[in-house]
Every structure is written in C-alpha cells, then in structure tokens.
ZATOR-926859 format. One line per field, with one value per residue: residue in three letters; x, y, z of N, C-alpha, C in turn. Coordinates in nm, 3 decimals. Example, Ala and Ser with C-alpha at 12.3 -4.5 7.8 and 13.67 -1.06 7.14 Angstrom:
BEGIN
residuo	ala;ser .
n.X	1.319;1.285 .
n.Y	-0.569;-0.225 .
n.Z	0.780;0.708 .
ca.X	1.230;1.367 .
ca.Y	-0.450;-0.106 .
ca.Z	0.780;0.714 .
c.X	1.320;1.290 .
c.Y	-0.330;0.003 .
c.Z	0.780;0.787 .
END
This chain:
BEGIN
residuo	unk;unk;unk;unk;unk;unk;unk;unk;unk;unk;unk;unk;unk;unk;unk;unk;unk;unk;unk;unk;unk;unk;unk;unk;unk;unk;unk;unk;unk;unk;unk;unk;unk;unk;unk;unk;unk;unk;unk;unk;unk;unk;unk;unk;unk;unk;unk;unk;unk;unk;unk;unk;unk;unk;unk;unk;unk;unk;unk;unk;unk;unk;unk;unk;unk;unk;unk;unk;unk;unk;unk;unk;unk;unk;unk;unk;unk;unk;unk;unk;unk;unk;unk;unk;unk;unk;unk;unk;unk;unk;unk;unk;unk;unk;unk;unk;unk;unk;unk;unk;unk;unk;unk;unk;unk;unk;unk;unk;unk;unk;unk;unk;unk;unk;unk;unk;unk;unk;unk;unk;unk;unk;unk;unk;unk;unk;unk;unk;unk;unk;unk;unk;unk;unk;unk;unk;unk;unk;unk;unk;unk;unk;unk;unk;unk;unk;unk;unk;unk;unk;unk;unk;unk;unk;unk;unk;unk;unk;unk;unk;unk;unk;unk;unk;unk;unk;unk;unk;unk;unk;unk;unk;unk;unk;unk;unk;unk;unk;unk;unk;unk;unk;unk;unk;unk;unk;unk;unk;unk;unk;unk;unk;unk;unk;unk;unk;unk;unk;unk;unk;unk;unk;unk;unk;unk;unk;unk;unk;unk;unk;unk;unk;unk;unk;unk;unk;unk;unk;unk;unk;unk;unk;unk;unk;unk;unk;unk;unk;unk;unk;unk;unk;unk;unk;unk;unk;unk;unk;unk;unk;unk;unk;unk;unk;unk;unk;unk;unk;unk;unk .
n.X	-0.857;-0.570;-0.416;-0.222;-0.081;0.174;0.306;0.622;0.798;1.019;1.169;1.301;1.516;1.374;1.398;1.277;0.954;0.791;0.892;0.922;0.635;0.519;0.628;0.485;0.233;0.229;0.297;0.113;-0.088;-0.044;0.218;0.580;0.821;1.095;1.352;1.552;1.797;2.021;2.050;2.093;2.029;1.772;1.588;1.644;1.491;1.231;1.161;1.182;0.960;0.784;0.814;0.727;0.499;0.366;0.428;0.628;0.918;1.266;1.620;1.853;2.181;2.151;2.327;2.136;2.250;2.497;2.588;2.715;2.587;2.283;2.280;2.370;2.169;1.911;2.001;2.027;1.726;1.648;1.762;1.665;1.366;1.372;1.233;1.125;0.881;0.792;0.934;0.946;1.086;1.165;1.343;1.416;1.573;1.560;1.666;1.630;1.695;1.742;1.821;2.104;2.212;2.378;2.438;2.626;2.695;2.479;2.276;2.440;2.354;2.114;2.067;2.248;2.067;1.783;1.742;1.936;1.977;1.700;1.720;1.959;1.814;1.603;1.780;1.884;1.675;1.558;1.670;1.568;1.325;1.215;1.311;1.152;0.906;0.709;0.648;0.679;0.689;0.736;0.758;0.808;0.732;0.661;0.528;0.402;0.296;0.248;0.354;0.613;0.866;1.075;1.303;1.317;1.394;1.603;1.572;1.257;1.339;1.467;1.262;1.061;1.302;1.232;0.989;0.964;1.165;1.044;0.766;0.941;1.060;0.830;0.694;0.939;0.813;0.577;0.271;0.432;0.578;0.488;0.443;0.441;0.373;0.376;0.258;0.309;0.207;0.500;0.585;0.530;0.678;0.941;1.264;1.398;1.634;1.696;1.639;1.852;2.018;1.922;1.825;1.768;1.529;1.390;1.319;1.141;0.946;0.916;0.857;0.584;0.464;0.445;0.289;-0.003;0.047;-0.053;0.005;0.285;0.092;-0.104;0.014;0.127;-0.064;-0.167;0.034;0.025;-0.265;-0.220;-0.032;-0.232;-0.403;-0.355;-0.385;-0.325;0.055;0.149;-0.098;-0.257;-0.370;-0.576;-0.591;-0.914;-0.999;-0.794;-0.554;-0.487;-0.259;-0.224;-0.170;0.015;-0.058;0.046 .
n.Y	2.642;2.658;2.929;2.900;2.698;2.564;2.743;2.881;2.834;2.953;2.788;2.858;2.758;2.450;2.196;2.128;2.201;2.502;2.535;2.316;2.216;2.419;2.379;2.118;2.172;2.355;2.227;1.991;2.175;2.231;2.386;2.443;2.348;2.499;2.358;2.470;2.444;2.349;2.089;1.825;1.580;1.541;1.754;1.613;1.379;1.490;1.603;1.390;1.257;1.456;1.463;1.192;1.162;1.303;1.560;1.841;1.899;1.994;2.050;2.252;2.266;2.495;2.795;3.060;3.237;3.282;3.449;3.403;3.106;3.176;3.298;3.110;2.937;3.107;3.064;2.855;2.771;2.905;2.828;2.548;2.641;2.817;3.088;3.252;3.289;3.325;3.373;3.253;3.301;3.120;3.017;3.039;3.110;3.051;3.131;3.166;3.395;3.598;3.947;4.005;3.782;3.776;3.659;3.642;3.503;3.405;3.587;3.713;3.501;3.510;3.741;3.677;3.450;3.501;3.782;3.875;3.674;3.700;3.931;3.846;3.670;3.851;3.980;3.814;3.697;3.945;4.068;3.856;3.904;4.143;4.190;4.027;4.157;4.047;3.926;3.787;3.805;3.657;3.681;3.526;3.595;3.702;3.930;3.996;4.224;4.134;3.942;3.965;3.884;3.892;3.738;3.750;3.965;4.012;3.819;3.939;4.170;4.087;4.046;4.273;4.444;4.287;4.345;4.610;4.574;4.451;4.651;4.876;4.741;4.680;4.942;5.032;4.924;4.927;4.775;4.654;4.449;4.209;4.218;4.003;3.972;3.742;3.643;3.438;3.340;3.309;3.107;2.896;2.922;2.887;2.756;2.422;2.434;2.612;2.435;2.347;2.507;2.754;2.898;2.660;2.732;2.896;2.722;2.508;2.695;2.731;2.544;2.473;2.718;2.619;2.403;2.506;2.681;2.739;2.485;2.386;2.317;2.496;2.774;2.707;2.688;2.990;3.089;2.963;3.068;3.369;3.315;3.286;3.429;3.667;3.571;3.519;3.564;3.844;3.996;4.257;4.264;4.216;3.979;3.795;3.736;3.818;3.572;3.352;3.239;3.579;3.772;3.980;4.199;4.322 .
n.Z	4.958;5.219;5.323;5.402;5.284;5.047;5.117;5.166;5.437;5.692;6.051;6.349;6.610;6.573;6.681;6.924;7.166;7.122;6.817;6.723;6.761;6.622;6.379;6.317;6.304;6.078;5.857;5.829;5.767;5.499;5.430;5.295;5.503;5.666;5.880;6.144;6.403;6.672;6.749;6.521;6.524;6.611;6.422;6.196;6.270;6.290;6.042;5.877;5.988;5.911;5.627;5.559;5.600;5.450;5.409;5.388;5.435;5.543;5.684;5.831;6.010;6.246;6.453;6.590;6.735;6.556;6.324;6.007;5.971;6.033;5.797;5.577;5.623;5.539;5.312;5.188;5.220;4.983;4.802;4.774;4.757;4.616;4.743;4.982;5.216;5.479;5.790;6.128;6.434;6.663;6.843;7.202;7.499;7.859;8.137;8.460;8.699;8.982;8.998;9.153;9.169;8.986;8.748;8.483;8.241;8.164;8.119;7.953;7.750;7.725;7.617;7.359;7.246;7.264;7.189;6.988;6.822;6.701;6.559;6.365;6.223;6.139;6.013;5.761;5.575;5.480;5.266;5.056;5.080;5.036;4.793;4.638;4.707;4.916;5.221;5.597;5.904;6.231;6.493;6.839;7.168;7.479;7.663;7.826;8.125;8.412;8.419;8.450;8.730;8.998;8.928;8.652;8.524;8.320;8.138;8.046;7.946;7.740;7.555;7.574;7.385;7.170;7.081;7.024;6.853;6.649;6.613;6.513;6.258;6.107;6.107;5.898;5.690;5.611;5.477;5.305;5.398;5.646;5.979;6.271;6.624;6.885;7.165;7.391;7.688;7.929;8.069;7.891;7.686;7.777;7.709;7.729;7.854;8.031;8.264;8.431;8.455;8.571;8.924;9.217;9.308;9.182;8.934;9.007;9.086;8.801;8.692;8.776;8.666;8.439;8.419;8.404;8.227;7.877;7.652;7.400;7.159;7.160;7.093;6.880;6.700;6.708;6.626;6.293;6.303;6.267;6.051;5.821;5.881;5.713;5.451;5.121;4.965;4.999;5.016;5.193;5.560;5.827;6.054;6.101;6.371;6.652;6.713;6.992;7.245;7.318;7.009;6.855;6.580;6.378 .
ca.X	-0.713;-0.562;-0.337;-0.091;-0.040;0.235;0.393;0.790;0.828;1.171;1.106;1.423;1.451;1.266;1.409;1.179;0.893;0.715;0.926;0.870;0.476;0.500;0.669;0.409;0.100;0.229;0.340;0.009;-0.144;0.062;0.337;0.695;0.924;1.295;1.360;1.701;1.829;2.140;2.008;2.060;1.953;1.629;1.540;1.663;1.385;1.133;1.189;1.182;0.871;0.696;0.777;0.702;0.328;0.297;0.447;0.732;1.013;1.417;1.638;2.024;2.197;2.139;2.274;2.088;2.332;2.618;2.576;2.715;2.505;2.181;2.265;2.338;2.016;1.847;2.071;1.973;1.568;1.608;1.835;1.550;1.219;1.321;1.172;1.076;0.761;0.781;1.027;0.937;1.159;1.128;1.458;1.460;1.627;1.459;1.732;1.576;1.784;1.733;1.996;2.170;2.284;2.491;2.493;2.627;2.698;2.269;2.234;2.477;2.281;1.962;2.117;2.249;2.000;1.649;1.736;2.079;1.899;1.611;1.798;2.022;1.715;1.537;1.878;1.925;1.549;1.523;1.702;1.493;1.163;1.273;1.324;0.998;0.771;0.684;0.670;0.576;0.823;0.684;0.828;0.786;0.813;0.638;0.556;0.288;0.381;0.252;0.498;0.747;0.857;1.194;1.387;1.301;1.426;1.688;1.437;1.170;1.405;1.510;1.104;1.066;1.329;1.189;0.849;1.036;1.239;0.904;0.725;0.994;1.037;0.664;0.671;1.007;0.813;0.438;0.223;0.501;0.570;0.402;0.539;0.381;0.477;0.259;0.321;0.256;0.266;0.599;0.639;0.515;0.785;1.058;1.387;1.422;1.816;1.655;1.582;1.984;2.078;1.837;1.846;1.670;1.356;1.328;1.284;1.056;0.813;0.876;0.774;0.461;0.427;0.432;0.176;-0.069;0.061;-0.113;0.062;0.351;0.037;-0.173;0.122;0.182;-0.232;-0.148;0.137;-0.058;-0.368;-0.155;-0.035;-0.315;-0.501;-0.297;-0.365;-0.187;0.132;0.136;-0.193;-0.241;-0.548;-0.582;-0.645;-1.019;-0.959;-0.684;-0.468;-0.505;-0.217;-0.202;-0.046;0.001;-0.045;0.089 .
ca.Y	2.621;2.718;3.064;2.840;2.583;2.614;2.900;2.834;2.884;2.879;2.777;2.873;2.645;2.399;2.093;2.083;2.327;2.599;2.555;2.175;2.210;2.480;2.290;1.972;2.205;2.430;2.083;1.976;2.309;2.232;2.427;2.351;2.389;2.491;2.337;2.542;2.415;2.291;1.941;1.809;1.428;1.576;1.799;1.483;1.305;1.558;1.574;1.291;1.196;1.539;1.409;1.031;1.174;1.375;1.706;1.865;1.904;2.033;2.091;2.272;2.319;2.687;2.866;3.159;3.333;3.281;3.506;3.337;2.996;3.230;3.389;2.995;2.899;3.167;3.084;2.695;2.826;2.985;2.725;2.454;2.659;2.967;3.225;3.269;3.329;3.339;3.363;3.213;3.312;3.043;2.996;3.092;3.032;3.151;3.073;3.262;3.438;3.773;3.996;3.991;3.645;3.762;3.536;3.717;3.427;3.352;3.727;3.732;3.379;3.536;3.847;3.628;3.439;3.575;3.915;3.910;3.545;3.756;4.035;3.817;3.652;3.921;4.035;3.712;3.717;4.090;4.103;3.830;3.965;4.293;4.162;3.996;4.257;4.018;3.822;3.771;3.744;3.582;3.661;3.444;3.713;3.709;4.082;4.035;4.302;4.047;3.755;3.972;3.897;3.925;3.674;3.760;4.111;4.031;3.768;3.994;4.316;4.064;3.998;4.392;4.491;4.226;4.380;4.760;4.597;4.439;4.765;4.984;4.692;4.744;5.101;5.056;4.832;4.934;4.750;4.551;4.313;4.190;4.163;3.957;3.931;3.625;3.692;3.321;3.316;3.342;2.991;2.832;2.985;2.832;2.639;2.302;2.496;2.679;2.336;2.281;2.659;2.824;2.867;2.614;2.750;2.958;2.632;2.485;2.823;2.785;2.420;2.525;2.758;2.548;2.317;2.605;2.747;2.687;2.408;2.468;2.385;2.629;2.857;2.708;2.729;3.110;3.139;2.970;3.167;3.456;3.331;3.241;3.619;3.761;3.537;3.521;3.666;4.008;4.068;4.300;4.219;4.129;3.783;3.849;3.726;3.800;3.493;3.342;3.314;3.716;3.799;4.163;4.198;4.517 .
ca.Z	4.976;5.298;5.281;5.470;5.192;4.951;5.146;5.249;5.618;5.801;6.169;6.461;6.730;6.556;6.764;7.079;7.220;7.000;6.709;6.702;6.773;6.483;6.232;6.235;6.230;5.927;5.749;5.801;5.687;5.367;5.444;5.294;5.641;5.644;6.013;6.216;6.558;6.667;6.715;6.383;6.506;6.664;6.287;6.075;6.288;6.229;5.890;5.823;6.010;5.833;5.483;5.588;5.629;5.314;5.452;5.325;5.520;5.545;5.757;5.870;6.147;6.301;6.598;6.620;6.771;6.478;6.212;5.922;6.030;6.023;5.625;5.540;5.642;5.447;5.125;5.181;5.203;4.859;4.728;4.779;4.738;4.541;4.773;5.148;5.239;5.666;5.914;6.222;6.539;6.756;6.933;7.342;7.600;7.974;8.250;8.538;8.853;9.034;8.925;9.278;9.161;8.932;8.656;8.335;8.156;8.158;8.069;7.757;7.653;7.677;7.471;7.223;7.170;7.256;7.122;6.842;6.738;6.612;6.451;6.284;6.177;6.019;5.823;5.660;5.516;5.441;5.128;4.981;5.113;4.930;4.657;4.601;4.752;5.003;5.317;5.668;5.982;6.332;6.667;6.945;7.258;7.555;7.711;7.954;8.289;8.473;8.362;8.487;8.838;9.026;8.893;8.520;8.444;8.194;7.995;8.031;7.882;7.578;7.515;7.539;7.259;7.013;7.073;7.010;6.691;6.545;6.566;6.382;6.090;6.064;6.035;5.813;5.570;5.601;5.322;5.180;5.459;5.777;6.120;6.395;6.751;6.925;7.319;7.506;7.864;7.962;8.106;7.779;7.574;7.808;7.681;7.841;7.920;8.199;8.369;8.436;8.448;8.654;9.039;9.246;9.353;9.014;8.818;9.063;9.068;8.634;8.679;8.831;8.566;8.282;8.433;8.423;8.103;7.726;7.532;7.271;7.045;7.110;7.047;6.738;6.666;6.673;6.513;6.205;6.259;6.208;5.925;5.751;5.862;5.640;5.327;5.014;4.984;4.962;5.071;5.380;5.641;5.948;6.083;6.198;6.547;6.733;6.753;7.139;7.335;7.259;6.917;6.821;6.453;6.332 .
c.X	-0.666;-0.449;-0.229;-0.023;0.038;0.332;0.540;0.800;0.966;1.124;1.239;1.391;1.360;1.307;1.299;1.103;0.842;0.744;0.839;0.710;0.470;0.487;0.573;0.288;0.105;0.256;0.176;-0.069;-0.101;0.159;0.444;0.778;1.048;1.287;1.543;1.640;1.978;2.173;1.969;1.968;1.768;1.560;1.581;1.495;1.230;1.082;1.150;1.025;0.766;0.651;0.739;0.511;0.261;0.350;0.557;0.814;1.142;1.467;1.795;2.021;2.192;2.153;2.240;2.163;2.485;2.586;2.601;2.606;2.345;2.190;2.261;2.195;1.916;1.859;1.992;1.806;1.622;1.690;1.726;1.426;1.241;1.265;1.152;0.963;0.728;0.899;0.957;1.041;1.112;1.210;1.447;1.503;1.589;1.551;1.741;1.629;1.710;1.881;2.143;2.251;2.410;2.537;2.493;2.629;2.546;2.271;2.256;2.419;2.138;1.943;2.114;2.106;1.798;1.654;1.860;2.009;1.834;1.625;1.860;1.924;1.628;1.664;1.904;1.757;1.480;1.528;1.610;1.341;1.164;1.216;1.204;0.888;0.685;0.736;0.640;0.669;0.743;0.765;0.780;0.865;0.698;0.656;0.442;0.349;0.325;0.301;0.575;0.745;1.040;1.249;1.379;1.309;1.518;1.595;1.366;1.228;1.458;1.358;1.076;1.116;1.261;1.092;0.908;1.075;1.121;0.801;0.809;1.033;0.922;0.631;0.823;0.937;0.629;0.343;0.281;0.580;0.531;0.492;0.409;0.464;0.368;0.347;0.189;0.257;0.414;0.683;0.637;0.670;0.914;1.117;1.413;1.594;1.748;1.658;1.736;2.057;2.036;1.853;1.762;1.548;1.309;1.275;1.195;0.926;0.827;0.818;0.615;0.371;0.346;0.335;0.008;-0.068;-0.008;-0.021;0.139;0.249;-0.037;-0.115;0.119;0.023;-0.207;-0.102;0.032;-0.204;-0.310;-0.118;-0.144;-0.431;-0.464;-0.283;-0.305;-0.082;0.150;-0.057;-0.234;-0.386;-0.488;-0.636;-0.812;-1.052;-0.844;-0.608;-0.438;-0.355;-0.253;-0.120;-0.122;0.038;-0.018;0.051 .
c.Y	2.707;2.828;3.049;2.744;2.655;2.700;2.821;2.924;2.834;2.921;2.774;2.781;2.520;2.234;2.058;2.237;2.408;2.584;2.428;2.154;2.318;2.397;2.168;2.064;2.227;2.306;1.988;2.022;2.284;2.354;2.381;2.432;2.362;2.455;2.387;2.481;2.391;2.147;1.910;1.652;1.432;1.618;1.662;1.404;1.312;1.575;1.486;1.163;1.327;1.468;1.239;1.014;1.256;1.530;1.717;1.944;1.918;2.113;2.100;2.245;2.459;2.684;2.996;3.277;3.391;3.310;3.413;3.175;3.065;3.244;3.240;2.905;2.898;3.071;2.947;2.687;2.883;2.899;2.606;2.495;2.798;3.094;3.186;3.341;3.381;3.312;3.327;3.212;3.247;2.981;3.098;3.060;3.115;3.134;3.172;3.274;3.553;3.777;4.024;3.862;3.656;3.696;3.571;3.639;3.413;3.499;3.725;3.591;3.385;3.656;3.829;3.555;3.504;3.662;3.942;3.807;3.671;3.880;3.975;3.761;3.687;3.926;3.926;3.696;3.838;4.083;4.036;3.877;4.091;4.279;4.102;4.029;4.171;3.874;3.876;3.738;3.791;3.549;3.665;3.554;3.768;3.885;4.108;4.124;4.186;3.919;3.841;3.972;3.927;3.877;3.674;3.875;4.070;3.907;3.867;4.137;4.272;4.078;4.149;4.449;4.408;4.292;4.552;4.683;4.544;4.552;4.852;4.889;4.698;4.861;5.102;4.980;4.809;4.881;4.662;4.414;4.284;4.162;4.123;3.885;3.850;3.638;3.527;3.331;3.243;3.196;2.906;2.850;2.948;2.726;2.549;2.346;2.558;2.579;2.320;2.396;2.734;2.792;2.768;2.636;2.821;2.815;2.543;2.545;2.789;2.636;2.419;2.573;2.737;2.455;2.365;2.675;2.645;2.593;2.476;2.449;2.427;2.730;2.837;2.751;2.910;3.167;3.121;3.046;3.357;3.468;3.341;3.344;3.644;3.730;3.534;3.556;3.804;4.074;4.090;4.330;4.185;4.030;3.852;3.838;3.727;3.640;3.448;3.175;3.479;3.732;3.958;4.151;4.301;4.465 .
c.Z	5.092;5.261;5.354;5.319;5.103;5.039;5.228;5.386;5.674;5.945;6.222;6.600;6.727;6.570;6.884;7.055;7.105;6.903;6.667;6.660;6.594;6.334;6.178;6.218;6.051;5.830;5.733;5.723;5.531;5.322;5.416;5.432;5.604;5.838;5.999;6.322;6.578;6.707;6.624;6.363;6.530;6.501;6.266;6.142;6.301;6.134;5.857;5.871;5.893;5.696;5.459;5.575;5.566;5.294;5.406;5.386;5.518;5.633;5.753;5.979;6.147;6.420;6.530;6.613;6.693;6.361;6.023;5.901;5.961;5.822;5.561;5.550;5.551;5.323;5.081;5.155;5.049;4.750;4.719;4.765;4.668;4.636;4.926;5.197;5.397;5.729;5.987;6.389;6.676;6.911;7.056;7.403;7.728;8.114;8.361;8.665;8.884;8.979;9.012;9.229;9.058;8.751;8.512;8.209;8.090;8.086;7.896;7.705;7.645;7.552;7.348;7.107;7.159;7.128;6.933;6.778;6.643;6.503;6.352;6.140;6.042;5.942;5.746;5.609;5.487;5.301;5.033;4.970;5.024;4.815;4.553;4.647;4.841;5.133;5.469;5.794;6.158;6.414;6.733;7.068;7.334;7.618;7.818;8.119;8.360;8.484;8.462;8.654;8.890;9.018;8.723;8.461;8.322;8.085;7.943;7.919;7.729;7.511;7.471;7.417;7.156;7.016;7.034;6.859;6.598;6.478;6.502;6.288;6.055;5.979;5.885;5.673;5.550;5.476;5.270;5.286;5.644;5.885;6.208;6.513;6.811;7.080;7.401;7.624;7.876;7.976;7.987;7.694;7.637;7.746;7.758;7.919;8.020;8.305;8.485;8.507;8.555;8.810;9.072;9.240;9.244;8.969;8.879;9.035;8.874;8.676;8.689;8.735;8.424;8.305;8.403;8.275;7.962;7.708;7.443;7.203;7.019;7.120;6.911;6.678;6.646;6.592;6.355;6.167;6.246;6.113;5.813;5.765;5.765;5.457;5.235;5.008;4.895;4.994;5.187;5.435;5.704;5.982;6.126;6.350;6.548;6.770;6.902;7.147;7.236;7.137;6.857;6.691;6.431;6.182 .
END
C-alpha cells in the first residue's frame, strides 16, 4: 500500500502548473485532494475529471493571499475528510523586472502571494496538525544562487524567507510534524501571470528558461516522493533518495 494512499492532501494553486501536475499524481497515488485556486471553472474540471477516473477529488475557491479564504479552506478539508494529512504550497506568481523598473505593484504580488500565501497557509493547518500529533506541510520554493539573476531579486528574496520560515517550523515542531521545501528550477515554478506582467525581454529570457527547465511533473514526482519518504502518518524518516528537482527534507 502506497504511504500516499488514503492520506488528505490540500494542494494551493491547484488550477494550472505544479499544483495541477500535483493534484493528478497524488489522486492517482490514492490520495484524497482538497484542490484551492481562484479558478473555480479550471478545479470543477479537475475534479471532476480526478473522480471521473477513480480518484478522489474537491475543491474551493482560495486566494492565497486572503486570510479568511485560506482558514475556510482548511475548515472545508476537515469538514469532508475529518483530518489533514499535507499541505501542499503550490501557489506562485514570478513577474520578473530589475528593481530600477520600479514596479511595486509586482513586488507586493510576489509578497502576498509567494511569501503571506504560505504563512497564511501553514496557520490555517497548524491547529489541526496539533491536534492530531501529525502531519506534513510542502513548500514549493526555489533557492538555487544561481537562478538568481538581475531581474529576480524580489522573487528570489520571497523563495529565501519560505526556505528561513520552513526551517524554524521544523525546529518549532521537531518529531511531531514534517516540513519539506522542494526547490525546482526557478523557471519551472513560474505563474503563467508573469507572461502579461513581466518586462519584455525578461519573459523572453523566462521563455527560454522554461524550455530547458524539468516539467511541472517532475516537480510533482518530488513533491510525492517526499511524501511518501516519510510514510505513515506520524512516522519520521527520510525519503531514501533525495527527491530530484532538489527537495530539502528537514
């Protein structure tokens, strides 16, 4: 029996890109999926293809970035499966300038959601994790020094704190629940909003990128072999391989 099956996973961003690729492996895996986005026609049609093919599938709306939205989410995960087994932080957005350009609006929408997304995140799946001495929470967060170039300081500085707030919930919760940060190449992990947002020749050079870059699903291939290191719930081990893109198992 796989150490995926059975287990309730809520997936962020799980309209397009990593989340998306996530959500059909772990539903495969026999995973039940809570799908968040703020494309509710995109989830409904996920959903609805998951459980069309044996998989088990539900879905809200979620922004990320709107607190109450996030704790509803949760409540809806524990209202339909009793318990929460994985977070999944899948929601990014990558809209790439130099910082000469100015563009604060892109900044506070990489703030919100890269970085407050994932906070809000964990606090709406703490209390229950608590409460049942376990669980398992999977952020998507790119940190390679060599990703970073001169039009990607303020991405690169949201990717940084998640990799800072993963290691002190780690240490705040040693033994009793798992943190994993899975670090894709940079371009992989881009929001189709960069395409629209982003300066010219940035989204050109990310185009490039992404031609070159892994697949969302050998992202999602990680994510699940992360999960599925760590076996049952509540029992602590490491995956025996490292998870490829890079994932840092604490």
């Amino acid at each position: 029996m796989s150490a995926i099956q059975e287990k309730v996973v809520l997936i962020t961003g799980a309209s397009s890109g990593i989340g998306e690729a996530t959500a059909r492996l772990l539903a495969r895996r026999g995973a039940s999926v809570v799908l968040g986005a703020r494309r509710t026609d995109r989830l409904e049609a996920l959903a609805a293809e998951i459980n069309a093919t044996g998989g088990t599938a539900s879905f809200q709306r979620l922004d990320v970035t709107h607190r109450p939205d996030m704790e509803a989410f949760a409540e809806f995960a524990l209202e339909t499966h009793d318990h929460i087994d994985v977070l999944v932080n899948a929601a990014g957005v990558m809209p790439l300038s130099p910082l000469w350009n100015r563009k604060i609006e892109e900044w506070e929408l990489m703030i919100d959601v890269n970085l407050r997304g994932v906070l809000l995140g964990i606090a709406a799946v703490l209390p229950a994790m608590q409460e049942q001495g376990w669980g398992h929470i999977v952020n998507v967060a790119p940190i390679a020094v060599q990703g970073l170039s001169a039009d990607s300081a303020v991405y690169h500085g949201t990717q940084y704190a998640v990799n800072a707030i993963s290691e002190g919930l780690r240490q705040e919760h040693e033994g009793r629940l798992h943190v994993t940060v899975v670090s894709p190449d940079v371009a992989a992990a881009g929001d189709p909003l960069a395409e629209h947002i982003a300066a010219s020749y940035t989204v050109e050079r990310m185009r490039t990128r992404r031609r070159l870059a892994e697949p969302a699903d050998a992202v999602a291939r990680s994510i699940a072999g992360a999960i599925e290191g760590y076996g049952i719930a509540g029992m602590t081990r490491r995956p025996a391989a490292r998870p490829r893109p890079t994932a840092h198992a604490w």
